[in-house]
mmCIF file of the N, C-alpha and C atoms, coordinates in Angstrom:
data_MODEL
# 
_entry.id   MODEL 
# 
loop_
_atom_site.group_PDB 
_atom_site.id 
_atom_site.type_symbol 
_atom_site.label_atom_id 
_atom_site.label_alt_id 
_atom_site.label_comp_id 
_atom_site.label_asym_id 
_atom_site.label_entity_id 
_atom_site.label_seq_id 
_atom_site.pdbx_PDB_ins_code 
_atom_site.Cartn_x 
_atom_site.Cartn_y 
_atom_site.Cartn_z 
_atom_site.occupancy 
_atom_site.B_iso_or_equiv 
_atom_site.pdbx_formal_charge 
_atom_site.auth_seq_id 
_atom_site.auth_comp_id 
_atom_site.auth_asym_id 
_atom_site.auth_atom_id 
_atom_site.pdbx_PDB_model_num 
ATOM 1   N N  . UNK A 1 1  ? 106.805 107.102 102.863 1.00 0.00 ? 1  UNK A N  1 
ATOM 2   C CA . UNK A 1 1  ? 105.571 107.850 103.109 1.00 0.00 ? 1  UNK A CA 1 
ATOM 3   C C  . UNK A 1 1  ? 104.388 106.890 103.120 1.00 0.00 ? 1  UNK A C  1 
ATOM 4   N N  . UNK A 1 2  ? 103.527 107.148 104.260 1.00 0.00 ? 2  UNK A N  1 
ATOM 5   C CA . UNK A 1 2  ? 102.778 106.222 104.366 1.00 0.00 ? 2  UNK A CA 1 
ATOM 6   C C  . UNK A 1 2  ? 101.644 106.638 103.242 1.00 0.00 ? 2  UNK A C  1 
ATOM 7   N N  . UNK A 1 3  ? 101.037 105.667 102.424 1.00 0.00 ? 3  UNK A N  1 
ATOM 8   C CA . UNK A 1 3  ? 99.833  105.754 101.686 1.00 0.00 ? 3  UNK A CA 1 
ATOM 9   C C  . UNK A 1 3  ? 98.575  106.176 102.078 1.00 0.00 ? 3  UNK A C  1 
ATOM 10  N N  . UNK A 1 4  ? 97.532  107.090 101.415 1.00 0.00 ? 4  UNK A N  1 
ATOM 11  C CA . UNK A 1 4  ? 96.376  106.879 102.050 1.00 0.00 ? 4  UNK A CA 1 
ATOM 12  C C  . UNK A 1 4  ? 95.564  105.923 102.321 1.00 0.00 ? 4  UNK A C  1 
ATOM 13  N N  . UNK A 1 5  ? 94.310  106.102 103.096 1.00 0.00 ? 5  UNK A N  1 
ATOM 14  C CA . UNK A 1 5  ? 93.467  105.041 103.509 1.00 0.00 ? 5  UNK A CA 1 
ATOM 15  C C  . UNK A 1 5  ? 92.630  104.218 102.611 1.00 0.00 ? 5  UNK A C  1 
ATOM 16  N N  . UNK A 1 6  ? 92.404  105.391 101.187 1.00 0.00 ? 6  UNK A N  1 
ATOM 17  C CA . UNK A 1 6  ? 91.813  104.930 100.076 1.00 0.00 ? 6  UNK A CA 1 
ATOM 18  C C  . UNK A 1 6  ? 92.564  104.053 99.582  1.00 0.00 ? 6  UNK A C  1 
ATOM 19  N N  . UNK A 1 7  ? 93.722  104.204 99.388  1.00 0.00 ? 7  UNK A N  1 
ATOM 20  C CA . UNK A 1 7  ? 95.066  103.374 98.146  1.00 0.00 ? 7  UNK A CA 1 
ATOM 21  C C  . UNK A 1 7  ? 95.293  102.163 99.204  1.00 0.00 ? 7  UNK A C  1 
ATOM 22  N N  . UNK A 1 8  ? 95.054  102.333 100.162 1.00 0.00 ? 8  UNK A N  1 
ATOM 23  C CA . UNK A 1 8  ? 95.429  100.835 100.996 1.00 0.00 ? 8  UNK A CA 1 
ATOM 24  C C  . UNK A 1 8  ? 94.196  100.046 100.622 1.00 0.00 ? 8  UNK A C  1 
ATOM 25  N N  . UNK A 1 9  ? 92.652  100.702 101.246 1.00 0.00 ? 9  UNK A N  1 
ATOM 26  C CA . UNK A 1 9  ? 91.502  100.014 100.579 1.00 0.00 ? 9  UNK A CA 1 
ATOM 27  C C  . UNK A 1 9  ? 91.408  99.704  99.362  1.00 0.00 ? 9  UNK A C  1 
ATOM 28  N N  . UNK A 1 10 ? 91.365  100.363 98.204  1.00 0.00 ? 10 UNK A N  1 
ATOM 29  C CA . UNK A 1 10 ? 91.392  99.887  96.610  1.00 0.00 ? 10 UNK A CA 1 
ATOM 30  C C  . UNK A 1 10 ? 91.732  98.398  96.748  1.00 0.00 ? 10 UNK A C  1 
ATOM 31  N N  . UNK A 1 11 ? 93.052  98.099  97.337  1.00 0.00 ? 11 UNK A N  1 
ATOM 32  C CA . UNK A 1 11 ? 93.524  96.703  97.155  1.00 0.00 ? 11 UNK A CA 1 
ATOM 33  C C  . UNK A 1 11 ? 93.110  95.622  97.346  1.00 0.00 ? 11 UNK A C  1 
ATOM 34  N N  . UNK A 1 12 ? 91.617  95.875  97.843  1.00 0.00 ? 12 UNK A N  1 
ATOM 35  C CA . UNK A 1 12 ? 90.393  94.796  98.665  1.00 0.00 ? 12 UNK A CA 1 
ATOM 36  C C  . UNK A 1 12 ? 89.537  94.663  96.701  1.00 0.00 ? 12 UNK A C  1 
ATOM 37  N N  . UNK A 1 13 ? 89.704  95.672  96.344  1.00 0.00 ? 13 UNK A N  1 
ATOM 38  C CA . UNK A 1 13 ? 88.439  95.820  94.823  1.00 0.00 ? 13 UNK A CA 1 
ATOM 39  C C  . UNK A 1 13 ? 88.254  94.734  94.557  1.00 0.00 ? 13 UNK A C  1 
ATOM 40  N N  . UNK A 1 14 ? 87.528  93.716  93.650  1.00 0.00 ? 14 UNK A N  1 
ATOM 41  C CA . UNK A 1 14 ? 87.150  92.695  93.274  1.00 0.00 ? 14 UNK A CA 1 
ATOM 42  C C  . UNK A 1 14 ? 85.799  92.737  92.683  1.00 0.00 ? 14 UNK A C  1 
ATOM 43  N N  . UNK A 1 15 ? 85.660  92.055  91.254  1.00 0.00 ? 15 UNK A N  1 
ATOM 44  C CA . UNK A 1 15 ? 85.046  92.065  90.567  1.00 0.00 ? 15 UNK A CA 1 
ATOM 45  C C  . UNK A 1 15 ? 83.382  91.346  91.116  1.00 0.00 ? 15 UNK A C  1 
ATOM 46  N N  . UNK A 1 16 ? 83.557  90.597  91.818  1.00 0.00 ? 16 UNK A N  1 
ATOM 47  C CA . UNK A 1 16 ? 82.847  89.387  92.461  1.00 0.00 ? 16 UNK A CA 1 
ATOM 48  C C  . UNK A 1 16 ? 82.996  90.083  93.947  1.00 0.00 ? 16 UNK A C  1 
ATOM 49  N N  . UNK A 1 17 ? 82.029  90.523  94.671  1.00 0.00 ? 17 UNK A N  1 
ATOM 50  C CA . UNK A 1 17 ? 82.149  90.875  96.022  1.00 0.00 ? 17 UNK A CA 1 
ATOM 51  C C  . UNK A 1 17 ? 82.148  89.551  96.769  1.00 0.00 ? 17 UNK A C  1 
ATOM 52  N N  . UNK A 1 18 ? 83.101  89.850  97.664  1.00 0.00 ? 18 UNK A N  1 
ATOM 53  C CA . UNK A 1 18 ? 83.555  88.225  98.355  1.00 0.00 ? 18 UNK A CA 1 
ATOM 54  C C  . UNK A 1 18 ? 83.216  88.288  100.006 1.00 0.00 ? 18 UNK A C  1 
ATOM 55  N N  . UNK A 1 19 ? 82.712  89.866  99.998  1.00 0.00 ? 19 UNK A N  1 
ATOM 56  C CA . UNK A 1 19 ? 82.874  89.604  101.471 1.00 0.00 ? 19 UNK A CA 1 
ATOM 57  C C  . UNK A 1 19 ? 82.623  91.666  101.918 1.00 0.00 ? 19 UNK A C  1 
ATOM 58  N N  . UNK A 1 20 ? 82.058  92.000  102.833 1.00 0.00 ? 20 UNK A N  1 
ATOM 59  C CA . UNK A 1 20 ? 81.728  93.378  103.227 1.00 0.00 ? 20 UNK A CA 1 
ATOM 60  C C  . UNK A 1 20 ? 83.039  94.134  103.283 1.00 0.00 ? 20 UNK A C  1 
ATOM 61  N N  . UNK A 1 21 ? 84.285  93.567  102.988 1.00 0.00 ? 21 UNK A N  1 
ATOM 62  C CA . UNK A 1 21 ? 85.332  94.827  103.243 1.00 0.00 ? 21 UNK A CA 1 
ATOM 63  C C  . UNK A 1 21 ? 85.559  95.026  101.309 1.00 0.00 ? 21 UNK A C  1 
ATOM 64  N N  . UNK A 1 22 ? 85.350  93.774  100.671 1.00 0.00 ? 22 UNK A N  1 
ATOM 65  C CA . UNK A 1 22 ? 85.381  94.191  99.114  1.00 0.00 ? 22 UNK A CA 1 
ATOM 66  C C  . UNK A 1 22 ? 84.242  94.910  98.722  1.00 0.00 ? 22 UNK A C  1 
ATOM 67  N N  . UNK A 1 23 ? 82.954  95.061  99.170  1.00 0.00 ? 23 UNK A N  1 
ATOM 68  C CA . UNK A 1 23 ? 82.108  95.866  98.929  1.00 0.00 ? 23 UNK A CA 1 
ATOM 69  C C  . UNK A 1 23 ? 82.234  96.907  99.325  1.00 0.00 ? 23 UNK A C  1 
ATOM 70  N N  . UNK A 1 24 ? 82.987  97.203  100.426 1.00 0.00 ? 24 UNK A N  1 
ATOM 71  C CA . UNK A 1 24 ? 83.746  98.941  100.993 1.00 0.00 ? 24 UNK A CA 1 
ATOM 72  C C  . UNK A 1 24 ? 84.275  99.533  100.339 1.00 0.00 ? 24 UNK A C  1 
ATOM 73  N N  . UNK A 1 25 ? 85.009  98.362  99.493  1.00 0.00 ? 25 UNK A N  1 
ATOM 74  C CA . UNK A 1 25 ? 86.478  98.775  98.837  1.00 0.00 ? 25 UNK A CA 1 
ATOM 75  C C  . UNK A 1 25 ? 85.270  99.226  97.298  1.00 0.00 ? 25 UNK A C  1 
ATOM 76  N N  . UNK A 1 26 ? 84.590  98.481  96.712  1.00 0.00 ? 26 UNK A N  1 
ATOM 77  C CA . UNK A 1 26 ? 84.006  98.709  95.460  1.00 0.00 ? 26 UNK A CA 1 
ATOM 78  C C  . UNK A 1 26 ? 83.171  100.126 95.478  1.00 0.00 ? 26 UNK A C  1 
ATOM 79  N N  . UNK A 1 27 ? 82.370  100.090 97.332  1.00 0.00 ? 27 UNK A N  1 
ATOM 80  C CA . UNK A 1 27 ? 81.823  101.438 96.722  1.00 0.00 ? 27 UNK A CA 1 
ATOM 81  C C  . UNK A 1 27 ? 82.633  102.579 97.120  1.00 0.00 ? 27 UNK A C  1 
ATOM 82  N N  . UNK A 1 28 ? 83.732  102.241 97.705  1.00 0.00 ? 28 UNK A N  1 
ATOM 83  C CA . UNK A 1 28 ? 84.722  103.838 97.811  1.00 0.00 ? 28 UNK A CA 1 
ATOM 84  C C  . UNK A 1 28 ? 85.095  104.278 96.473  1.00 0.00 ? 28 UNK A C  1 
ATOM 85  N N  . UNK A 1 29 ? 85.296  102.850 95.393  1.00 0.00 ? 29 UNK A N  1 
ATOM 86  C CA . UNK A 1 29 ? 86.088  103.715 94.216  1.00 0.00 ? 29 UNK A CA 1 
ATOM 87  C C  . UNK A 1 29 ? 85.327  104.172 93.306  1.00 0.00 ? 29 UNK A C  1 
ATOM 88  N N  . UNK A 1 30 ? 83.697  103.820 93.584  1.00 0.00 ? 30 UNK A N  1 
ATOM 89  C CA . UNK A 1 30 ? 82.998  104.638 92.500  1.00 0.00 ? 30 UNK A CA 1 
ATOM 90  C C  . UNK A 1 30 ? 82.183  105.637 93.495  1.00 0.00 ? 30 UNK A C  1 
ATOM 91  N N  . UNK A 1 31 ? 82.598  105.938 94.450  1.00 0.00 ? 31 UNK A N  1 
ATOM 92  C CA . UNK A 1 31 ? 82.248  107.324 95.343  1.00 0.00 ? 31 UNK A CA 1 
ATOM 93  C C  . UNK A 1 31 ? 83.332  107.988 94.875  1.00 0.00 ? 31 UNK A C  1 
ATOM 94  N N  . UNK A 1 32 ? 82.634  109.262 94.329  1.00 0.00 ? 32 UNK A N  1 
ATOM 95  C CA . UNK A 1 32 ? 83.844  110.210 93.397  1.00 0.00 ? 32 UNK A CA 1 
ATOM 96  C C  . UNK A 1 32 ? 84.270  111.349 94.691  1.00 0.00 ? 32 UNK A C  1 
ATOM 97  N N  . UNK A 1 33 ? 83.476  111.382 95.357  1.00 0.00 ? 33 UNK A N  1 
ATOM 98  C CA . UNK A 1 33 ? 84.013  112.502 96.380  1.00 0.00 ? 33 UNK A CA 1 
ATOM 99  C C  . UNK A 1 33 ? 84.834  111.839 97.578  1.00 0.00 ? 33 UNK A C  1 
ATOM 100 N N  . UNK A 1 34 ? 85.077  110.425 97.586  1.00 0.00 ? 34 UNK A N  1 
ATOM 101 C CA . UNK A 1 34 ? 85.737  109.965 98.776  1.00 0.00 ? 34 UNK A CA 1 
ATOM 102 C C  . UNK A 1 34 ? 87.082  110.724 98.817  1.00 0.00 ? 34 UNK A C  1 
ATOM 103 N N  . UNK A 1 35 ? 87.261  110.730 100.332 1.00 0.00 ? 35 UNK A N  1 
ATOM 104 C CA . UNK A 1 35 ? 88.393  111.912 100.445 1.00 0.00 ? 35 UNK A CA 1 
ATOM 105 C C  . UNK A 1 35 ? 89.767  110.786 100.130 1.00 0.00 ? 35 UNK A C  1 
ATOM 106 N N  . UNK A 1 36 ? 90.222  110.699 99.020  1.00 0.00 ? 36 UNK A N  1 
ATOM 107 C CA . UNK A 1 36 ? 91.415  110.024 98.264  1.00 0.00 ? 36 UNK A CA 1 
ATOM 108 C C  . UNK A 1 36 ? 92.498  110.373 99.255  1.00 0.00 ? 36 UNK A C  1 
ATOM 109 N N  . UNK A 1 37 ? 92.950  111.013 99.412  1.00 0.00 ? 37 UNK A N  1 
ATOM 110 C CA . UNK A 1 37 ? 94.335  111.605 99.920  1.00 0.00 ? 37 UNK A CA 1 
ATOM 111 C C  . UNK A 1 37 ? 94.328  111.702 101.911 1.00 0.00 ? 37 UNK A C  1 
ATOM 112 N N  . UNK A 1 38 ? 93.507  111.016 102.071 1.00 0.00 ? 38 UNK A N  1 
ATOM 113 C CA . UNK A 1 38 ? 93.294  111.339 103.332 1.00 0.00 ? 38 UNK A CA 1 
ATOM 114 C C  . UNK A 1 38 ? 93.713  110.321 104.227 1.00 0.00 ? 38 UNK A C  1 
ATOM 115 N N  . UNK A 1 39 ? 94.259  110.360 105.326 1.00 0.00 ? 39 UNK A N  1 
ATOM 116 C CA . UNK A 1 39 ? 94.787  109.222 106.552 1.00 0.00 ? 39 UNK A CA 1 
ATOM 117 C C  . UNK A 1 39 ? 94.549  109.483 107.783 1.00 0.00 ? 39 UNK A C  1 
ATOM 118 N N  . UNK A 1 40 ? 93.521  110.382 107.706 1.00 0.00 ? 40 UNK A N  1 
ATOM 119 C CA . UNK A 1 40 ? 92.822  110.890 109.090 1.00 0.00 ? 40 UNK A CA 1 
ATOM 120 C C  . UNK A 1 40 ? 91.855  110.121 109.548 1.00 0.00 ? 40 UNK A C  1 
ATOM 121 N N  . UNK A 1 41 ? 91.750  109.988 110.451 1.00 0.00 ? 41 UNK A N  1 
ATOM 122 C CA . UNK A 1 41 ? 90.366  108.640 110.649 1.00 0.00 ? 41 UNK A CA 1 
ATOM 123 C C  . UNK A 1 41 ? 89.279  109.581 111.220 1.00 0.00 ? 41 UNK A C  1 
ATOM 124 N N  . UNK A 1 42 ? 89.912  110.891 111.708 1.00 0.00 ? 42 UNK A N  1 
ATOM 125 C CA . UNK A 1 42 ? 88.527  111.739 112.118 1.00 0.00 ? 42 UNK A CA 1 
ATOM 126 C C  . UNK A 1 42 ? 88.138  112.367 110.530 1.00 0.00 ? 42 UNK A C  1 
ATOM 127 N N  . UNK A 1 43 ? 88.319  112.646 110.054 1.00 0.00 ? 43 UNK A N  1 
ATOM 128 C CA . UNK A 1 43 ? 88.034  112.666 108.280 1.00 0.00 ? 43 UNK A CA 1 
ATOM 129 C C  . UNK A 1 43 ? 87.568  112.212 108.057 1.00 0.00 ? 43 UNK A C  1 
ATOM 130 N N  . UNK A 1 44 ? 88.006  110.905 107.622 1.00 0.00 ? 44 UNK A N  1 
ATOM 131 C CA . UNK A 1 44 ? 86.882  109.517 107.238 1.00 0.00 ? 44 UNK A CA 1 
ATOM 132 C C  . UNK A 1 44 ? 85.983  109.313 107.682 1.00 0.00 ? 44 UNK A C  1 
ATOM 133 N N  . UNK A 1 45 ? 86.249  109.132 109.178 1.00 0.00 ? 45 UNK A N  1 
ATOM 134 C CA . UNK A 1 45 ? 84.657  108.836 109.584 1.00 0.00 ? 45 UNK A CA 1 
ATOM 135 C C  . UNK A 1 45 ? 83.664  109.627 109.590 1.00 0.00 ? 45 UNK A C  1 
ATOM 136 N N  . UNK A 1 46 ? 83.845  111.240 109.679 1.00 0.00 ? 46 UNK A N  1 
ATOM 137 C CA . UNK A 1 46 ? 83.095  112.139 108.965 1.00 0.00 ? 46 UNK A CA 1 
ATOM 138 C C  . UNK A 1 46 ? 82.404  112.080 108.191 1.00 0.00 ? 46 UNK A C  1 
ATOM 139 N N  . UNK A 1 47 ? 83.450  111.918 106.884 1.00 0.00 ? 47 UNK A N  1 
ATOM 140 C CA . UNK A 1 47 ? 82.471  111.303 105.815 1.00 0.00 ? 47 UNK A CA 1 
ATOM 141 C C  . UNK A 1 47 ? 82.019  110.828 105.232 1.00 0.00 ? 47 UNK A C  1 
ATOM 142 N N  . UNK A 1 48 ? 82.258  108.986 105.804 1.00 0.00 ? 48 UNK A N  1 
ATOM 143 C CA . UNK A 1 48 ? 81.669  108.080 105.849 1.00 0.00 ? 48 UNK A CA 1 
ATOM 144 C C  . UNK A 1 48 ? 80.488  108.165 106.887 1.00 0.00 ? 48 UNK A C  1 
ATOM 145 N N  . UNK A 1 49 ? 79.677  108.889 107.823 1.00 0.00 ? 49 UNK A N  1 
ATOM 146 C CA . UNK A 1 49 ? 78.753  109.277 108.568 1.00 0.00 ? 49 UNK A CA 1 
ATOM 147 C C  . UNK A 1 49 ? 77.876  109.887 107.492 1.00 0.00 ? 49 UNK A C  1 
ATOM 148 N N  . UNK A 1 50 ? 78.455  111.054 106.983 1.00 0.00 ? 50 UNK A N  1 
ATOM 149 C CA . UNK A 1 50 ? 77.416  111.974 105.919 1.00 0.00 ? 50 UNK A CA 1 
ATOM 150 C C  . UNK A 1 50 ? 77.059  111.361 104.861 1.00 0.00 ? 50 UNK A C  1 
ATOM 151 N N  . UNK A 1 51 ? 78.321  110.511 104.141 1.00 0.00 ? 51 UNK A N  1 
ATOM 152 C CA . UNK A 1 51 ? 78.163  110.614 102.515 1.00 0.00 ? 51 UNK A CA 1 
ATOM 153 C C  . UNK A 1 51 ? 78.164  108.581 102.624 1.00 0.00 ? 51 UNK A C  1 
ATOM 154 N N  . UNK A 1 52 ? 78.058  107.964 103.395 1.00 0.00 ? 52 UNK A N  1 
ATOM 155 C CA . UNK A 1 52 ? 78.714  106.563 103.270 1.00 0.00 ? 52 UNK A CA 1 
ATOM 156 C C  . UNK A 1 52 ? 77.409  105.569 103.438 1.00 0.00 ? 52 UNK A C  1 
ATOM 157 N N  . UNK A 1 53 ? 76.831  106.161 102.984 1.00 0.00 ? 53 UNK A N  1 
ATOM 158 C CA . UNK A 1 53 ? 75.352  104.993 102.856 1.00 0.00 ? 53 UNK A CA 1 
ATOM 159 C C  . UNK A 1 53 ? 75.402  103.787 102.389 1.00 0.00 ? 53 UNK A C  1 
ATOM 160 N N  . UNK A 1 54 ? 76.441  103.268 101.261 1.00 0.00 ? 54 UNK A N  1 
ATOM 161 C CA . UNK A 1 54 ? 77.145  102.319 101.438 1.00 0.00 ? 54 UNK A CA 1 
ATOM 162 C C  . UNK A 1 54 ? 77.968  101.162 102.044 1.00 0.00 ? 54 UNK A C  1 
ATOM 163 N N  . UNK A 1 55 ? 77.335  101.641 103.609 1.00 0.00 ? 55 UNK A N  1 
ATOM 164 C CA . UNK A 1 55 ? 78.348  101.279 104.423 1.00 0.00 ? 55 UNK A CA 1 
ATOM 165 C C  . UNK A 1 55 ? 77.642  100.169 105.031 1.00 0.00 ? 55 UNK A C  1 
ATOM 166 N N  . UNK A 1 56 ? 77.301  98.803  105.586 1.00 0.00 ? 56 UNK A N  1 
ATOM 167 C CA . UNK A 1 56 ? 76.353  98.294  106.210 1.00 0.00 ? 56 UNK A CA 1 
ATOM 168 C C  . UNK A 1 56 ? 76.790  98.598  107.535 1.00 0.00 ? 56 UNK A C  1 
ATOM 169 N N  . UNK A 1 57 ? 77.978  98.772  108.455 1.00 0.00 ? 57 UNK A N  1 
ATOM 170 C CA . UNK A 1 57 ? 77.591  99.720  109.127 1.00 0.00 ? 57 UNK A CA 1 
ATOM 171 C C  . UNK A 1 57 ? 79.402  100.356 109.745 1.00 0.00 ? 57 UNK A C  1 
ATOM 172 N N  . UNK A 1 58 ? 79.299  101.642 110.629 1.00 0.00 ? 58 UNK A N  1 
ATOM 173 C CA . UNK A 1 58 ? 80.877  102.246 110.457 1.00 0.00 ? 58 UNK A CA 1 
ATOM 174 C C  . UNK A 1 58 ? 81.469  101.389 111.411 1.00 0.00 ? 58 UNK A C  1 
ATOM 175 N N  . UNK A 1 59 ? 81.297  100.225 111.943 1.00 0.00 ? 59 UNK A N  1 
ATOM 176 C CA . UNK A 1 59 ? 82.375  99.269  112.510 1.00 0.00 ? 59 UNK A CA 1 
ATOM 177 C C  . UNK A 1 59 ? 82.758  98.429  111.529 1.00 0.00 ? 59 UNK A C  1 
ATOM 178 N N  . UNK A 1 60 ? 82.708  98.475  109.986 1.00 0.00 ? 60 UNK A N  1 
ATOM 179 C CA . UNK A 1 60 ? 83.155  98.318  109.025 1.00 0.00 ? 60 UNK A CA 1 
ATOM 180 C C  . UNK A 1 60 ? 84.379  98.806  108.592 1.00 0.00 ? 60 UNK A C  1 
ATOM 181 N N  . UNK A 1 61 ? 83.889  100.269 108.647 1.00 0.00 ? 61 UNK A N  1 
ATOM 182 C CA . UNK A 1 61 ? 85.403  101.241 108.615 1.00 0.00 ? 61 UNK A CA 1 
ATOM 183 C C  . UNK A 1 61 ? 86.503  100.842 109.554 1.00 0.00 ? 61 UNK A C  1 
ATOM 184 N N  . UNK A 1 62 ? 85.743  101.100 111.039 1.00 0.00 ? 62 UNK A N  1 
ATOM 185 C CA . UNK A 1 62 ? 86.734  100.852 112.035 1.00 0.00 ? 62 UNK A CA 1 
ATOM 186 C C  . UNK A 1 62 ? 87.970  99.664  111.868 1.00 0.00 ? 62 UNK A C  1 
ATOM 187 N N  . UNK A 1 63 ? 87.028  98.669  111.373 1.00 0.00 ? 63 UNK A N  1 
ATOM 188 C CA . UNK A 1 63 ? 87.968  97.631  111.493 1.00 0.00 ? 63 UNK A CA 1 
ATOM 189 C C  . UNK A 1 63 ? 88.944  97.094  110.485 1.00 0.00 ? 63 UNK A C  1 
ATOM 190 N N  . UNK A 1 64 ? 88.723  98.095  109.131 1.00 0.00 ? 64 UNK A N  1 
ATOM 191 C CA . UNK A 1 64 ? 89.162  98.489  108.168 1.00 0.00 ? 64 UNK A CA 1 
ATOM 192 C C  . UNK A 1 64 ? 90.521  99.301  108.321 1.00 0.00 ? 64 UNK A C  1 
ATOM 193 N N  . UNK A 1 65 ? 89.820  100.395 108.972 1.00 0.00 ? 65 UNK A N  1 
ATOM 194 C CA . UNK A 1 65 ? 91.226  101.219 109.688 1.00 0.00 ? 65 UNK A CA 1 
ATOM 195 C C  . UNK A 1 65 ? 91.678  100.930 110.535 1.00 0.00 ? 65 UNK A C  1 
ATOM 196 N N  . UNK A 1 66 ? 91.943  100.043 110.886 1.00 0.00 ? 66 UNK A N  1 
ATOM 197 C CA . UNK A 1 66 ? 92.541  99.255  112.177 1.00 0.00 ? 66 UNK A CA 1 
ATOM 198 C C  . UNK A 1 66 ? 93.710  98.386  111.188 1.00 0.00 ? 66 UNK A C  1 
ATOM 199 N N  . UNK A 1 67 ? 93.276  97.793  110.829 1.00 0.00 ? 67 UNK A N  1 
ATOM 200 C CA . UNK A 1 67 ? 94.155  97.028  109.484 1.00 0.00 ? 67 UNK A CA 1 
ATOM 201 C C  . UNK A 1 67 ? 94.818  97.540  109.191 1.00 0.00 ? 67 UNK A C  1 
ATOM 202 N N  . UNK A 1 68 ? 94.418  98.628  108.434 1.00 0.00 ? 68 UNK A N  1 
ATOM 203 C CA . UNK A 1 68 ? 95.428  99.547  107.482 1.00 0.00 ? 68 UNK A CA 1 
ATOM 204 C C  . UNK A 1 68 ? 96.518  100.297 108.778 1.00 0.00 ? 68 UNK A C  1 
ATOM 205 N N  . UNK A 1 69 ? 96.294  101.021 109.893 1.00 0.00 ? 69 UNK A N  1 
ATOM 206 C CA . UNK A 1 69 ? 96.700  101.033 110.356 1.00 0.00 ? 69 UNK A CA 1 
ATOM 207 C C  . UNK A 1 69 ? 98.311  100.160 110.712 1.00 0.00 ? 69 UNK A C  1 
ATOM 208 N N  . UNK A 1 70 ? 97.726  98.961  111.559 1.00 0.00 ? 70 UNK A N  1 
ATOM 209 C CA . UNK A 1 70 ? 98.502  97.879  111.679 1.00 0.00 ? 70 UNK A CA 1 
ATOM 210 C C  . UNK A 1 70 ? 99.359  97.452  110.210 1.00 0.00 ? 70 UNK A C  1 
ATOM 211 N N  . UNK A 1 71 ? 98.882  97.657  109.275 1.00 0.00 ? 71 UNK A N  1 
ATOM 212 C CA . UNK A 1 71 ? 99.743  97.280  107.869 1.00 0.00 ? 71 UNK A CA 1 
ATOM 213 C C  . UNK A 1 71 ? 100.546 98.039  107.139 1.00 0.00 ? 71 UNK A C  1 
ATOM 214 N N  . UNK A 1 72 ? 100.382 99.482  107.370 1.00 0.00 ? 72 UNK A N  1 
ATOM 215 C CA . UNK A 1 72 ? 100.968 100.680 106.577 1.00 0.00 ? 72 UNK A CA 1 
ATOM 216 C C  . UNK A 1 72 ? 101.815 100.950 107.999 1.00 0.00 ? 72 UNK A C  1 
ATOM 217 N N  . UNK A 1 73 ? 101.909 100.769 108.764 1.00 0.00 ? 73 UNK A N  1 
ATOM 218 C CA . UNK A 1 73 ? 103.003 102.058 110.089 1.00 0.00 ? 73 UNK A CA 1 
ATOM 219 C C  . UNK A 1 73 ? 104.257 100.938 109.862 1.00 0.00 ? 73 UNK A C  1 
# 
């Protein structure tokens, strides 16, 4: 079973931000409403649009979920 998009991201976390996909990864896990369970990319980007101000910008995501994509199938 493939993992969600969150549990693939987490694995970027780092104490020391090293780089804009560990800062994705840091503020998804203290965004309490990020949709955890989710592998929809029309989802995500939803609500990374509404709720993702965190984001410097959603070709961040994209290329995020592109990865995960390519790494989880």
């Amino acid at each position: 079973m493939q993992k969600s998009f969150y549990h693939y991201l987490i694995k970027y976390r780092q104490p020391k931000v090293k780089d804009s996909l560990t800062a994705f990864a840091n503020a998804a896990f203290e965004d309490h409403s990020f949709p955890k369970h989710s592998s929809d990319y029309h989802e995500l980007s939803h609500y990374l649009e509404m709720n993702g101000h965190y984001l410097e910008s959603m070709t961040l995501f994209d290329d995020a979920f592109q990865k995960y994509l390519q790494e989880e199938s």
